[in-house]
Every structure is written in C-alpha cells, then in structure tokens.
VOPAGU-2260 file (C-alpha; in pm, 1 decimal, decimal comma):
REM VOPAGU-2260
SITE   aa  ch    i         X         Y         Z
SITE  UNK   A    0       0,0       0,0       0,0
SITE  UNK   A    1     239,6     210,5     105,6
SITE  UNK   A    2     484,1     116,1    -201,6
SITE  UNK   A    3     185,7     226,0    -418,2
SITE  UNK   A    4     105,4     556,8    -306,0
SITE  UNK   A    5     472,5     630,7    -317,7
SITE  UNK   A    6     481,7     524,1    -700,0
SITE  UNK   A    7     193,3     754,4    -754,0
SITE  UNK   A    8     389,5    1067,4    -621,9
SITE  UNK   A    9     663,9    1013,0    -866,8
SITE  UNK   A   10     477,4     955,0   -1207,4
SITE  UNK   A   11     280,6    1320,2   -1101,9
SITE  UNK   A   12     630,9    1459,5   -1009,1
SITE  UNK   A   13     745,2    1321,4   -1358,4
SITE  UNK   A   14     423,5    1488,4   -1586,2
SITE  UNK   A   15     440,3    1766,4   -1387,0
SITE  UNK   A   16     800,5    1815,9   -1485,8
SITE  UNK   A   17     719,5    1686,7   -1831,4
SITE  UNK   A   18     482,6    1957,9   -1929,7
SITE  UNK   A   19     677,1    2290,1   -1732,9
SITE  UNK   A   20     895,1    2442,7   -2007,1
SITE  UNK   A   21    1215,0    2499,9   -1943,2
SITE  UNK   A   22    1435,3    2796,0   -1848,3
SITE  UNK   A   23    1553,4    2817,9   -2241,6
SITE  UNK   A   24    1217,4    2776,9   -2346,7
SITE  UNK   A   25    1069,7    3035,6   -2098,7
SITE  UNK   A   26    1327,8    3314,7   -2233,8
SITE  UNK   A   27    1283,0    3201,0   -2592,2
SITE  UNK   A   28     957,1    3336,8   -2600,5
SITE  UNK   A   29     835,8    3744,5   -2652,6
SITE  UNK   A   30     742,5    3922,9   -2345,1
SITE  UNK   A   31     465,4    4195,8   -2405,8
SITE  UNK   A   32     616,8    4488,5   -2198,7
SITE  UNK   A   33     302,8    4706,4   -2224,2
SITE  UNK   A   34     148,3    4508,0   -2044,3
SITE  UNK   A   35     394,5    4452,3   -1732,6
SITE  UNK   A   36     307,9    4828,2   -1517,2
SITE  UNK   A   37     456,2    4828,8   -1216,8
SITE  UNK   A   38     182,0    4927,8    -932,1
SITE  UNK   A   39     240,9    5194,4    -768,1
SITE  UNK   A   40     412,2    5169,8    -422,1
SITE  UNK   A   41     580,7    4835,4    -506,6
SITE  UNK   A   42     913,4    4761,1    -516,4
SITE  UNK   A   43     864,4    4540,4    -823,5
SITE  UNK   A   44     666,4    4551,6   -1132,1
SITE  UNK   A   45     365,4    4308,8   -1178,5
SITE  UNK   A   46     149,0    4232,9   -1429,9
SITE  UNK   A   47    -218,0    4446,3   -1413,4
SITE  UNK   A   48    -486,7    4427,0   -1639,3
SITE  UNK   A   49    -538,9    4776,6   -1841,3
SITE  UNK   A   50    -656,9    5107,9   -1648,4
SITE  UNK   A   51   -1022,0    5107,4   -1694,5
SITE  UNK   A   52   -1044,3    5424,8   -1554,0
SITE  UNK   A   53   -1235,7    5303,5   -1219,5
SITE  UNK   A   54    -984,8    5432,2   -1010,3
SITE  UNK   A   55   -1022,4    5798,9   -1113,0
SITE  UNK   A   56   -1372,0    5769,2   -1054,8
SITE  UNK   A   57   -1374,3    5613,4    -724,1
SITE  UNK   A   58   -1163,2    5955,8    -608,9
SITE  UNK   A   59   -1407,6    6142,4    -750,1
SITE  UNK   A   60   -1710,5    6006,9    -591,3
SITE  UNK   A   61   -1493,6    6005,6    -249,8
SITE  UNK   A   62   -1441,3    6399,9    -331,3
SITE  UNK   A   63   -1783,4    6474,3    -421,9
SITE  UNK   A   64   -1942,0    6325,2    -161,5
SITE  UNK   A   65   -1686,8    6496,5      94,5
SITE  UNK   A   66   -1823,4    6835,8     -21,8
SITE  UNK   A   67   -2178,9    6718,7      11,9
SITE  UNK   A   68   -2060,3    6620,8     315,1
SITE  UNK   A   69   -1923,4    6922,6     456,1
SITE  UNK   A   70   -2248,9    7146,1     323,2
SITE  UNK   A   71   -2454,6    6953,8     528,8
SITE  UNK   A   72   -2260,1    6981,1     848,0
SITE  UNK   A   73   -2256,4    7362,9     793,1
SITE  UNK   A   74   -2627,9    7362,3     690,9
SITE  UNK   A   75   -2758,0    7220,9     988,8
SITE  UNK   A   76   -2868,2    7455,8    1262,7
SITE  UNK   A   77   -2637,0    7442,2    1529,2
SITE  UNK   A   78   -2344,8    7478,9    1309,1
SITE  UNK   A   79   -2523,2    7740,8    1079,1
SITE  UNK   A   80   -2584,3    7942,2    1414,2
SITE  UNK   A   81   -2271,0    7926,3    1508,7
SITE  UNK   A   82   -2092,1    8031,2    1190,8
SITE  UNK   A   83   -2351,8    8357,9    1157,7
SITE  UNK   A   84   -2225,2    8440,2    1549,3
SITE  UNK   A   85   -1892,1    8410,2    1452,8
SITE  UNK   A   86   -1909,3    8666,0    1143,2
SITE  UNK   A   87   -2122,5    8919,7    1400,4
SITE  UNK   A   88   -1872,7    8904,0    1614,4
SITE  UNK   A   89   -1585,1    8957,6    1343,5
SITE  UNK   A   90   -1802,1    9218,6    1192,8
SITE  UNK   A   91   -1845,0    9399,5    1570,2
SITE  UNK   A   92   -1461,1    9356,4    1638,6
SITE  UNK   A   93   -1365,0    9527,2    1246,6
SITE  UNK   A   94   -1654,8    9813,2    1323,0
SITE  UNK   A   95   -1519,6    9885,9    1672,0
SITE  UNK   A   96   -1165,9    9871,6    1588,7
SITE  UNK   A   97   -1222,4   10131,5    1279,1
SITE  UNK   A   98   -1415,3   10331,9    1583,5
SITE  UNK   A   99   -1157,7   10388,1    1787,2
SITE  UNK   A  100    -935,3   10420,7    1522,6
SITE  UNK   A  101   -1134,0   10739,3    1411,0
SITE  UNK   A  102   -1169,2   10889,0    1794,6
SITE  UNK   A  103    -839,0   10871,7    1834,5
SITE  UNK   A  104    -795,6   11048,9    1504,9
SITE  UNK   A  105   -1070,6   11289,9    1619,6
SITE  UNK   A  106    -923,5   11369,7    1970,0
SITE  UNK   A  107    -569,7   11426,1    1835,4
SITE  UNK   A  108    -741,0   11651,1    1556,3
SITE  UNK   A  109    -889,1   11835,7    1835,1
SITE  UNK   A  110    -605,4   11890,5    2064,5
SITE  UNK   A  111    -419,9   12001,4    1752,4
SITE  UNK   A  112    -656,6   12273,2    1698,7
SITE  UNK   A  113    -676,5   12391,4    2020,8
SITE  UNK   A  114    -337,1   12462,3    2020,4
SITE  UNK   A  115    -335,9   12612,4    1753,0
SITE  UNK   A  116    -382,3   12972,5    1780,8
SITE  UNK   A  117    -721,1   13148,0    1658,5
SITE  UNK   A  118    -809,1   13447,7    1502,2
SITE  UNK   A  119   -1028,3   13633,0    1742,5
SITE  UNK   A  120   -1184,3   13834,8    1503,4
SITE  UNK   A  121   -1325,2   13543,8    1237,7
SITE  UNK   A  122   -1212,6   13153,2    1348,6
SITE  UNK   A  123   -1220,3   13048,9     952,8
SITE  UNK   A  124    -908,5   13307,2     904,1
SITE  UNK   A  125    -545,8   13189,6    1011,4
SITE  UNK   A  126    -403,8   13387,7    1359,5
SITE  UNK   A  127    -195,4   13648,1    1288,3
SITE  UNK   A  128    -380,8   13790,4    1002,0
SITE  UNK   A  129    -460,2   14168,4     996,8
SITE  UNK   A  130    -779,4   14300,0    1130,4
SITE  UNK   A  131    -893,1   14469,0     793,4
SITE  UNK   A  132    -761,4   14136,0     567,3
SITE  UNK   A  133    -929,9   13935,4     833,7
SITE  UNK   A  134   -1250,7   14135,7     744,1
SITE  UNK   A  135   -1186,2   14095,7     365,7
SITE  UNK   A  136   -1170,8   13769,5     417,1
SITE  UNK   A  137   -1496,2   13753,5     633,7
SITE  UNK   A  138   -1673,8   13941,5     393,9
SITE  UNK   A  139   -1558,3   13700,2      90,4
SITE  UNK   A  140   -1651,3   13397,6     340,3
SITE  UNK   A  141   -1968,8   13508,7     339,6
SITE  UNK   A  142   -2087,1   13578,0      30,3
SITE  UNK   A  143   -1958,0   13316,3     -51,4
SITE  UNK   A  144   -2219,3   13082,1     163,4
SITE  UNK   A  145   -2482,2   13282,1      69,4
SITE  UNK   A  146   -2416,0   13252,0    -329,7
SITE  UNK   A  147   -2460,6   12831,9    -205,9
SITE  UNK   A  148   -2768,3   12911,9     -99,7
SITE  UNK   A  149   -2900,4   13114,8    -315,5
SITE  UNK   A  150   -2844,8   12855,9    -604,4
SITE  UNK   A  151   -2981,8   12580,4    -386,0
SITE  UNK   A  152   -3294,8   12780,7    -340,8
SITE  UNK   A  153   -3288,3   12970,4    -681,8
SITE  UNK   A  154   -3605,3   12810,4    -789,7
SITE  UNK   A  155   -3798,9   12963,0    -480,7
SITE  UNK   A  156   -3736,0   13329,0    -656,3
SITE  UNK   A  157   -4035,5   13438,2    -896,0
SITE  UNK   A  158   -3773,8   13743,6   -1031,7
SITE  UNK   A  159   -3482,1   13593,5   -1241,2
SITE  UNK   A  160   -3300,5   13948,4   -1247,3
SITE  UNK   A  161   -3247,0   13861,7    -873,4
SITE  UNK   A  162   -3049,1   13545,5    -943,1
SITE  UNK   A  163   -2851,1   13758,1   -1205,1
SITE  UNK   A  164   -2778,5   14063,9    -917,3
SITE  UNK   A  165   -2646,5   13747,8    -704,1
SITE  UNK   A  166   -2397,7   13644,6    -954,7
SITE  UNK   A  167   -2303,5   14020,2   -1079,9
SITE  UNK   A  168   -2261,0   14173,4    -723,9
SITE  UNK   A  169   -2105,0   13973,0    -440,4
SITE  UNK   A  170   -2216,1   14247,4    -172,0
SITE  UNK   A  171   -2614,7   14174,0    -261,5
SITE  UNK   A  172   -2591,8   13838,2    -218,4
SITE  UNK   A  173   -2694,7   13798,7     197,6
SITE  UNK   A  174   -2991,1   14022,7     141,7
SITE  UNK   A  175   -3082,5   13775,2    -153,8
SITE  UNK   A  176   -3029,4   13477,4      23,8
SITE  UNK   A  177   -3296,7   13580,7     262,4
SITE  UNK   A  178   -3535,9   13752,4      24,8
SITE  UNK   A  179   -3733,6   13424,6     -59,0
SITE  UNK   A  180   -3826,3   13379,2     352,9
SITE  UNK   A  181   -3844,7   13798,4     396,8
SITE  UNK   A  182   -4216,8   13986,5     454,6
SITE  UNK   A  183   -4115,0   14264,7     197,3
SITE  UNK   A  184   -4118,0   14528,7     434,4
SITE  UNK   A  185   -3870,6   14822,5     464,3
SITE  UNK   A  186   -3684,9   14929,3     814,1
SITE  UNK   A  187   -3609,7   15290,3     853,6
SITE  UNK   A  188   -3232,5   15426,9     735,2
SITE  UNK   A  189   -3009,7   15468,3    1071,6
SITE  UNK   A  190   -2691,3   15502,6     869,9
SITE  UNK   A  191   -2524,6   15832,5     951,1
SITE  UNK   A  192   -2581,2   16140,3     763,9
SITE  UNK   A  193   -2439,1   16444,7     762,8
SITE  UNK   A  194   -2483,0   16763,3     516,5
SITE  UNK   A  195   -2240,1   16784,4     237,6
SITE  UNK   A  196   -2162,2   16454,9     237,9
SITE  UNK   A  197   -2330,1   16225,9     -24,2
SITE  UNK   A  198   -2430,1   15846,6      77,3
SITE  UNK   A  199   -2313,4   15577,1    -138,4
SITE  UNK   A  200   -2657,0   15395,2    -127,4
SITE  UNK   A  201   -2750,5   15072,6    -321,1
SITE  UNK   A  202   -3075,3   14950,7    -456,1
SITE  UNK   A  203   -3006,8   14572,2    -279,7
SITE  UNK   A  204   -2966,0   14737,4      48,3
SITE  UNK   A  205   -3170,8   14524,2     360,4
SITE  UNK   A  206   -3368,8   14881,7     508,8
SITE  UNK   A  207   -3565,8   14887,9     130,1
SITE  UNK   A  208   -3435,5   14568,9    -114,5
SITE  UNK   A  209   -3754,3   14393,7     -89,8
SITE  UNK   A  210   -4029,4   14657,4    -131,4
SITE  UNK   A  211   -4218,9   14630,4    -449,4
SITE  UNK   A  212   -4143,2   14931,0    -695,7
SITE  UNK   A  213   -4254,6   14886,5   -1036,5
SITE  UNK   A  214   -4275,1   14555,8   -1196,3
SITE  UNK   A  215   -4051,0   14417,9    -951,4
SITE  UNK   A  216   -3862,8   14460,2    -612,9
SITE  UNK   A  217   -3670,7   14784,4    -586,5
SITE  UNK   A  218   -3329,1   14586,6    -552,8
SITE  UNK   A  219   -3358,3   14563,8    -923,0
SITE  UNK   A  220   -3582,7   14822,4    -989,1
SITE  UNK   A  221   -3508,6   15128,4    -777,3
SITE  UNK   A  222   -3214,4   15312,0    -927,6
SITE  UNK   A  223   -3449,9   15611,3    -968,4
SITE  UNK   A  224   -3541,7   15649,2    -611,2
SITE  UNK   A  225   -3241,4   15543,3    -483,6
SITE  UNK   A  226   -3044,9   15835,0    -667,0
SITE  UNK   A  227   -3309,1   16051,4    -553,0
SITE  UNK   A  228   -3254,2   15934,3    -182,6
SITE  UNK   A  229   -2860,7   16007,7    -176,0
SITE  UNK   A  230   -2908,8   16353,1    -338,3
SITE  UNK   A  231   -3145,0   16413,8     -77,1
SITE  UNK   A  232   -2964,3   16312,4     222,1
SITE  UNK   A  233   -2651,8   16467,8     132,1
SITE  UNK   A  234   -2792,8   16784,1      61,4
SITE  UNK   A  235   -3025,0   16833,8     378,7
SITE  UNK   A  236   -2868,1   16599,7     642,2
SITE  UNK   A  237   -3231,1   16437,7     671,9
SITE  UNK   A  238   -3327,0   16097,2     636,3
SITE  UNK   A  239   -3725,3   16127,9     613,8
SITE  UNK   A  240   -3713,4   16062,8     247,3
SITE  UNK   A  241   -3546,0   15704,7     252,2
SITE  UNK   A  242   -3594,3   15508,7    -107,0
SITE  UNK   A  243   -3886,3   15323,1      46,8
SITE  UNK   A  244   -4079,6   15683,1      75,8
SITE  UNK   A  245   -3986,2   15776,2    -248,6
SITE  UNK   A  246   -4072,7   15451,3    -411,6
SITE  UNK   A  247   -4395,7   15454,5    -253,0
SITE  UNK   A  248   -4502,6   15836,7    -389,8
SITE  UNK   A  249   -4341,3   15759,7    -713,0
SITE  UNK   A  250   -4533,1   15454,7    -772,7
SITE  UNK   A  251   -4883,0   15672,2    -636,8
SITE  UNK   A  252   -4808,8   15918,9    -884,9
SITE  UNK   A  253   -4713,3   15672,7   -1164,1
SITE  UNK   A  254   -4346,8   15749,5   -1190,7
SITE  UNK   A  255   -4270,0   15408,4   -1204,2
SITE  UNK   A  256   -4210,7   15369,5   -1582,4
SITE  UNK   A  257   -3967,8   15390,4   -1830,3
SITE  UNK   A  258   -3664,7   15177,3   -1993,5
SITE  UNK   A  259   -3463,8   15330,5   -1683,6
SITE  UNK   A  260   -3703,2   15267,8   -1388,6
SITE  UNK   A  261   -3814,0   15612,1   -1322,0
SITE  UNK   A  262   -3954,4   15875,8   -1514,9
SITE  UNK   A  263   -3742,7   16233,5   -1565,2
SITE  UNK   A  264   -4107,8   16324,1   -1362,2
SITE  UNK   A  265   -3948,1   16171,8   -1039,7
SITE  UNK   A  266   -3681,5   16414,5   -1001,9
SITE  UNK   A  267   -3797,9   16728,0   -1111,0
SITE  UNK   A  268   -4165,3   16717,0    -956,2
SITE  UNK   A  269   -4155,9   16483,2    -695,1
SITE  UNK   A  270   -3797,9   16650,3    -620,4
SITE  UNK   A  271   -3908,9   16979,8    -594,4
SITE  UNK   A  272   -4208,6   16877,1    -331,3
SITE  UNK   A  273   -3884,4   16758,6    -113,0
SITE  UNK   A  274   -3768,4   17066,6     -79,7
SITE  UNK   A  275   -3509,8   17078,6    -321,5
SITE  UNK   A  276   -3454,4   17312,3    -646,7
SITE  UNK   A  277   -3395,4   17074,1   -1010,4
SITE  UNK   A  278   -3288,3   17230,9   -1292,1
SITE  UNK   A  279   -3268,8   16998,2   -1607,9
SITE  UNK   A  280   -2973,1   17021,8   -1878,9
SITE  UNK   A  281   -2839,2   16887,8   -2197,6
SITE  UNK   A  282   -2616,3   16543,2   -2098,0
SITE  UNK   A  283   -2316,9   16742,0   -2181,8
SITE  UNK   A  284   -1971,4   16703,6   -2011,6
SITE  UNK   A  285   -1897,8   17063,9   -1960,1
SITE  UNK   A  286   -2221,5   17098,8   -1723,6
SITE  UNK   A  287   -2084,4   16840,1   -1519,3
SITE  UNK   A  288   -1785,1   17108,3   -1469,4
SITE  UNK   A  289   -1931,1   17360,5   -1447,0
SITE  UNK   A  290   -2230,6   17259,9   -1251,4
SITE  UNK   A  291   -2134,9   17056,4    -961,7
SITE  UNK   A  292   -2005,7   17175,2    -639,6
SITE  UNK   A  293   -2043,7   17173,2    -286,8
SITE  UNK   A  294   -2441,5   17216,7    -287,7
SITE  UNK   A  295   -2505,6   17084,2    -655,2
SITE  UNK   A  296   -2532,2   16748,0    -761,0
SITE  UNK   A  297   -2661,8   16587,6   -1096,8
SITE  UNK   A  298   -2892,7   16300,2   -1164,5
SITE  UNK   A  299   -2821,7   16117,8   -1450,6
SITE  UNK   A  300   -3017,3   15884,0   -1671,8
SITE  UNK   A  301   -2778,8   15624,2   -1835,4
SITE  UNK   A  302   -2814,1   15422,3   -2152,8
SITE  UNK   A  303   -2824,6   15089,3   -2194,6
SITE  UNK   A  304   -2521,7   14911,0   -2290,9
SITE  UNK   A  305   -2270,5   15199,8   -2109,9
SITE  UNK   A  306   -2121,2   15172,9   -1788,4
SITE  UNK   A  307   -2389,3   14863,2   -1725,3
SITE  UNK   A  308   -2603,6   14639,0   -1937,8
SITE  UNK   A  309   -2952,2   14827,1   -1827,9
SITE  UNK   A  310   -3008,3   15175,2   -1829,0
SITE  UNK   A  311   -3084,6   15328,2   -1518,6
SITE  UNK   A  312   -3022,1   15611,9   -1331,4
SITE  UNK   A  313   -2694,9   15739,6   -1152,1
SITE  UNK   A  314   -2586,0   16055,4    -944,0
SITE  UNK   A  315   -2271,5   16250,2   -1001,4
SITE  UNK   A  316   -2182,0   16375,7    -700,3
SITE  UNK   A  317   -1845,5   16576,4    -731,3
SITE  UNK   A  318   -1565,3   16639,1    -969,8
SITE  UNK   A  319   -1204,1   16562,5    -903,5
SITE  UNK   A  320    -856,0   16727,2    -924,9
SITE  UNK   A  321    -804,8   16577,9   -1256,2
SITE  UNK   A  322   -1126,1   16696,7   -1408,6
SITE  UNK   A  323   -1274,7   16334,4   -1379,0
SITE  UNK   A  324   -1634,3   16254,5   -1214,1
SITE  UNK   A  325   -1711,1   16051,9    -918,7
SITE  UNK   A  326   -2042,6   15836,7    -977,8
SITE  UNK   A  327   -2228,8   15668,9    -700,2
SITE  UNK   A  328   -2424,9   15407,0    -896,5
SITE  UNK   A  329   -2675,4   15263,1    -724,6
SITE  UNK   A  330   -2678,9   14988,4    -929,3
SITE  UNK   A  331   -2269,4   14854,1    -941,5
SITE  UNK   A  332   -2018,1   14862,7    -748,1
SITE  UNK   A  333   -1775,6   14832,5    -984,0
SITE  UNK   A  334   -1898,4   15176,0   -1115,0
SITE  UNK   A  335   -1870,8   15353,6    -784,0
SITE  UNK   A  336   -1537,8   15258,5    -699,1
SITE  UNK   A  337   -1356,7   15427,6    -949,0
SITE  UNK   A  338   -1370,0   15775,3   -1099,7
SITE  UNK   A  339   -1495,6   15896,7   -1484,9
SITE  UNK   A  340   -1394,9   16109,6   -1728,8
SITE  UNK   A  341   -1670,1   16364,6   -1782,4
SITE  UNK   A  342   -1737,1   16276,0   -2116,4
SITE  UNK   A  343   -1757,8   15944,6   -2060,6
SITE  UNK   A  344   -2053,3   16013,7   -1849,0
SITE  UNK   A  345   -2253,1   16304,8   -2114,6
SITE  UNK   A  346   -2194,8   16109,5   -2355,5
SITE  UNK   A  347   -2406,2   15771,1   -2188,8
SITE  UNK   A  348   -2616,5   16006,1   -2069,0
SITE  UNK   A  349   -2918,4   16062,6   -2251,6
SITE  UNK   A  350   -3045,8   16392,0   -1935,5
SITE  UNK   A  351   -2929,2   16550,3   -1649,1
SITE  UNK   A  352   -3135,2   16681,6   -1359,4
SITE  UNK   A  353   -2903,8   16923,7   -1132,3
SITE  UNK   A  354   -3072,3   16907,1    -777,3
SITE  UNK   A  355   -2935,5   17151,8    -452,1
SITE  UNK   A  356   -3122,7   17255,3    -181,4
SITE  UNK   A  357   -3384,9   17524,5    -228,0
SITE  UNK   A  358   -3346,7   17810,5     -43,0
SITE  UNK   A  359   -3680,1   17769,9     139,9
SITE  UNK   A  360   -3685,9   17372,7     258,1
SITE  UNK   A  361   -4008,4   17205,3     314,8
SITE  UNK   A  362   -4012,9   16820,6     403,4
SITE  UNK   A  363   -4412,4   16694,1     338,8
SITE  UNK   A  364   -4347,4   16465,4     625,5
SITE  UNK   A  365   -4282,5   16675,3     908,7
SITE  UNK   A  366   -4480,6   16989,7     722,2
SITE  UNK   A  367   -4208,8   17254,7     844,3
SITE  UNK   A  368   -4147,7   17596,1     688,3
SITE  UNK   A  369   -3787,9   17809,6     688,5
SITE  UNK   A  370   -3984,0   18140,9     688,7
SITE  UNK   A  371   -3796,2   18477,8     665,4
SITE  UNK   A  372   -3891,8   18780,9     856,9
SITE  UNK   A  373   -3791,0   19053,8     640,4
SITE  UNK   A  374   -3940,8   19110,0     319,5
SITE  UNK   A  375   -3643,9   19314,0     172,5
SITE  UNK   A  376   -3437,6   18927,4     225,3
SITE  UNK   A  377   -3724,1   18792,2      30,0
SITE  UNK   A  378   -3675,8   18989,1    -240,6
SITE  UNK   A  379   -3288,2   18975,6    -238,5
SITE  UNK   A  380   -3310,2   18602,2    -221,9
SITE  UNK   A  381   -3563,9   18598,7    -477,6
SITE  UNK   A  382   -3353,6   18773,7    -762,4
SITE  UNK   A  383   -3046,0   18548,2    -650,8
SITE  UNK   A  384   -3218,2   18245,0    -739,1
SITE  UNK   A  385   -3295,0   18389,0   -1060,5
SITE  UNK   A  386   -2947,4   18472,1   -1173,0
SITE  UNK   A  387   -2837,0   18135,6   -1099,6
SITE  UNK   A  388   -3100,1   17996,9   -1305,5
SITE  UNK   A  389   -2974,2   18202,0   -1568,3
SITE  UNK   A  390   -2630,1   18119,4   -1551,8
SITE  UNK   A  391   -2722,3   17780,3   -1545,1
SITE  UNK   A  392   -2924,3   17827,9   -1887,7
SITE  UNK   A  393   -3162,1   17558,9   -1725,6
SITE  UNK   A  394   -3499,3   17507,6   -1673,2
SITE  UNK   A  395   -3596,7   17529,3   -1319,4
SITE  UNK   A  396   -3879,7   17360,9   -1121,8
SITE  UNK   A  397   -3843,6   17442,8    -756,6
C-alpha cells in the first residue's frame, strides 16, 4: 500500500516536470512589456490588467461626496448658528476697531486745533492775520455761503433778475439769500448822515431791497429812487425821504415807468415837493464842470449798454482834481469805486437833472417851513435864485 502511493507521487512529479517548459524555453519566447506596469508603491513591477479608468472615478465620488458632506454639516442649525455668530462678532470687532481708530484720530485733531492759535476776530481766518484782511476775508466767506444758498434755493425766486444781481454783485448776495423767507417790508435808514456829504446807497440794500417798486422789487428796480434818496440826504442831512418813501409816492403818482425805472417826472416834480430846487440840462460834459459843487449834484439817466447792461439812473456827485467825475451808482459797485472822465458820463447820458437845496426847505413829512422875517431878504433872495437859473441856462422847477 504504502509502495503504491509512493509510485503515484513520482509519475505526477514526472508529468508535472514533463509539461513545465524549461528555463531556455521560458526566455525564448516574446514578453509583451506594455502590459507589465509596475503598481504603484511596489518595489517590483507586476502584471495588471489595463486602467479602466475606475480608479479615477472612485476619487471622484470620495471627493464629491466629501463636499456634500461638509455642506450639510454647515447647513444644519447648530453649526449654521454658530458660523452667523462668529461673522457678528468679526463684523463687531472690524466696526469697533475702525471706531476707535477714528476717535483717536478725532481727539488728536482736536487737541491740535486747540493749540493752535485762533483768530479772534473770524475763526475760519489763520491767527496772525490783519484786522482789515481778516474782514476781507470775512466778507468774501460770506458771500460766498450765501451765493450756495441762493443757487440751492434759486427756484424759490419768482424774479430771475435777482439770481442775475447774485452772480453780478457779491455784496447783494446775503440780502438775496434771505429775500425768498423775507415779509417785503422796509426798516427805517439809521446810517449816519451828515450835510455835504453824499451816501453811497444801493438799490439791494436790507432797510428797502424787498419793497415792491414797479414791476418788480426795488433791488432791481429802484435806481431812480435810490439816486433821488442820496441827493437828498446829502444835501439836507435828513433821512425822512429814505428810497422806500420815495418809491412809494413815485409809484402813487405813476413814476414808475420807463426803460430806466423812473420817469425824468421823479426828479424834477416829486424833487421839488422835497424841498429841493432841479434844474434839467443837456447830458453834456462841460455841465458836469461847471455845474457841480459843494451844494449841486446831478442826476443822470444812463443808456443801456454803457457803464452797465440796463439803463438806469446814476448821481454825479463831485468832480475831481483831474477833471474826472465821481459816480455813485446805485446799481454797481464796480462803477462807484472808481472815478470817470466827464465825457464818458454826457456822452451815456441821454439827461441831467441838477438838484441843490432850495433856499426855502419844506419836508411833506414833518410839514415845516424856513420862513424869513424881512421882506427886503425875500426879495434879495428871490432875484439870486434867478441869476443862478440864468447862468445855469436851465430850466428850473423848484
């Protein structure tokens, strides 16, 4: 039995051996190379079957659903709570930092300005500054803030010529800025006044601006009782006839016309009722020579297109040294800051009303009469006035 089994062995030993090729035959034959990848982490190459791709996949799916994974941990309350807390809190930590940031910024600002040393007289002007520059300054300041609010409010003003004043004359522009919320009333004149010594007076001013006078207020209207106004405060020293009293009995008596304003009527009728004598002359430049003085000054009516765009009137009030003509224009600045030659003024001139005061003054407010007590002064006076006239070759209304 036992022989048998042990025969058996050997003849499978013996096929076995039979059929194995040998070591010649085994390196006889072609190897396919392509097809012997190494794996990856071995040490030595084995034989794998082709990439079918699978593998790539498989990371992908174990990607994707690591994502998927991750939105629904944040998604789910507790978590989502907690990651909105945590970006309040970031956001609180970014907005208080900047905060502090800021009043510290702030607080060194501020002890930097107080400090710094301030102009007493106007806080917007650097220390050290003159008084009177200081006061340039102020002024230019100013008008400045009102021009901003006059534009931001410029369609609350029914009278476009306003606007235009605004831009044309810096000094009108606070009583413009305020015009749209004023009551259009007038305030009495307090400026000084003395007798020989003319006003400079301007249409825009606060006391009268906003009164009605013709088809519009008198700040762009009143050039004719304006001029009146000056001639009559410089001549008498009284302020009873303001522009808002002579705008008022001009516009009663219908004065109120013309391509100037004012009617020629206005100075020598409503003049003469003042108390002062108006003689009327030729716009010629040799009766502004001749003519003014100390007591004498002329009302002139100037063209359109001349010293400004719109006629209106003007009064000459003195001439100079160098034969030029100082105009107070009631309308520009620009006009009454510098002198004229005569000429210049005739010849935009289209009359001239000469007005001084009369030798008997009556105001028709207060109703009071200069009376003489002699008869033989009456007469005297009388045939004075007379040869003045005529030297004057002018027609008198007093």
């Amino acid at each position: 039995m036992a022989n048998s089994m042990r025969d058996d062995r050997r003849r499978r030993r013996s096929s076995s051996r039979q059929t194995r090729p040998s070591r010649q035959q085994r390196n006889s034959r072609p190897r396919n190379r392509s097809s012997r990848t190494p794996q990856s982490g071995s040490r030595r190459g084995t034989l794998t079957r082709p990439d079918t791709g699978y593998s790539l996949r498989s990371r992908r799916v174990r990607r994707e659903s690591g994502i998927s994974n991750l939105f629904e941990t944040i998604l789910r309350p507790r978590v989502l709570l907690l990651v909105v807390i945590l970006i309040i809190v970031a956001v609180v930590m970014v907005v208080g930092v900047s905060s502090c940031i800021r009043r510290k910024h702030e607080a060194d600002n501020t002890k930097i300005e107080e400090t710094k040393p301030k102009n007493e007289q106007d806080a917007r002007v650097a220390a050290g500054v003159s008084a009177a520059m200081t006061s340039k300054f102020t002024d230019a300041l100013d008008e400045g803030e009102s021009l901003a609010r006059i534009a931001e409010n410029a369609d609350q003003y029914d009278d476009d010529r306003l606007l235009q004043l605004a831009l044309d004359e810096p000094s009108s522009r606070a009583f413009i800025a305020a015009y749209p919320k004023s009551d259009k009333s007038s305030r009495p004149y307090d400026g000084d006044i003395r007798v020989g010594e003319v006003p400079k007076l301007y249409n825009w001013d606060e006391h009268w601006g906003a009164v009605t006078y013709g088809d519009g207020p008198l700040a762009v209207t009143g050039s004719g009782p304006t001029t009146l106004a000056m001639a009559y405060m410089g001549l008498t020293g009284k302020a009873d006839f303001s522009p808002t009293e002579i705008a008022q009995q001009a516009s009663k008596s219908n004065y109120a016309d013309g391509d100037s304003g004012s009617k020629g009527e206005l100075f020598s009728k409503l003049g003469n009722t003042m108390g002062l004598t108006v003689n009327e002359y030729e716009p010629l430049a040799d009766t502004l020579l001749t003519s003014l003085g100390d007591t004498t000054v002329i009302a002139a009516e100037i063209k359109s297109d001349t010293l400004t765009d719109d006629a209106h009137w003007v009064l000459v009030v003195n001439v100079n040294t160098d034969m030029s003509v100082t105009v107070f224009d009631p309308t520009s600045t620009a006009v009454s800051s510098r002198p004229w030659p005569a000429d210049t003024i005739a010849n935009a001139s289209t009359k001239f009303f000469a007005l001084s005061p009369a030798q008997t003054t009556t105001s028709s407010k207060d109703k009071t009469t200069d009376t003489t007590t002699s008869s033989s002064s009456s007469s005297s006076s009388s045939s004075s006035n007379a040869s003045s006239s005529s030297k004057k070759s002018g027609t008198s209304t007093s």
